[in-house]
C-alpha positions as CSV (number, residue, x, y, z in Angstrom):
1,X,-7.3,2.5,5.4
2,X,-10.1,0.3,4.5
3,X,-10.0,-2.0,0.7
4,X,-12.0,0.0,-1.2
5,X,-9.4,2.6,-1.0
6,X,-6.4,0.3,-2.0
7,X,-8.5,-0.3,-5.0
8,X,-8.6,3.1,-5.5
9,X,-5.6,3.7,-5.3
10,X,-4.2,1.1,-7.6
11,X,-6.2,1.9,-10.1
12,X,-5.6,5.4,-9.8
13,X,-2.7,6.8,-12.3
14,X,-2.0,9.7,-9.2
15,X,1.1,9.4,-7.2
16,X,-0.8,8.8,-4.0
17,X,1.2,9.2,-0.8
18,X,0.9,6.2,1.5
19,X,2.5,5.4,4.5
20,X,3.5,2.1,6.8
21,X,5.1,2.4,10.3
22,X,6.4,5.6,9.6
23,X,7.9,5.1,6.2
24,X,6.4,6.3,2.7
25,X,5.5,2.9,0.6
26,X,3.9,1.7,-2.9
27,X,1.4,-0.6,-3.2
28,X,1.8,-3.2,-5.8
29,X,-1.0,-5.9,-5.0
30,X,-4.0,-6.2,-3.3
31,X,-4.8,-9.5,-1.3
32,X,-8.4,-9.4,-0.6
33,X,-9.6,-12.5,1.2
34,X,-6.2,-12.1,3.4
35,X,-6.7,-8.1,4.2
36,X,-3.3,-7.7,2.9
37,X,-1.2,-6.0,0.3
38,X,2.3,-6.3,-1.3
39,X,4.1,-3.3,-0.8
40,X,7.7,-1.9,-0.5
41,X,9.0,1.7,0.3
42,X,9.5,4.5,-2.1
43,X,13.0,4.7,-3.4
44,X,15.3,2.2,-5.0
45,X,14.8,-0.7,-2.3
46,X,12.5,-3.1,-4.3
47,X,12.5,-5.1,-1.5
48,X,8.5,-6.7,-0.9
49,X,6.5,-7.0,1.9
50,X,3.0,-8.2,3.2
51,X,1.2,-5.8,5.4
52,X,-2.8,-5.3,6.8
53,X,-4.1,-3.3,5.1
54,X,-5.3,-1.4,8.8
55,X,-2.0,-0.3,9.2
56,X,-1.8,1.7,6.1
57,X,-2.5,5.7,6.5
58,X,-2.9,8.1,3.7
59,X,-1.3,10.8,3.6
């Protein structure tokens, strides 16, 4: 996934399905100087987590 498309997507009021190693995730924040956003998986685990933003795929 490239930044342009987080943006997108955070901005978007669409339930857009992305995914991280596997599991379905939300994105809360983007960190653009790092590559990086705050995410954590769907469901009630609120629990956060900083990924690159190359390893995020769209579903």
């Amino acid at each position: 996934m490239d930044i342009n498309r987080v943006k997108q997507i955070l901005s978007s009021s669409a339930d857009i399905k992305v995914m991280y190693n596997g599991s379905s995730i939300w994105i809360d924040e983007l960190h653009e100087d790092q590559q990086m956003v705050t995410c954590h998986l769907r469901g009630p685990l609120e629990e956060r987590t900083q990924v690159l933003i190359s390893e995020l795929k769209e579903i």
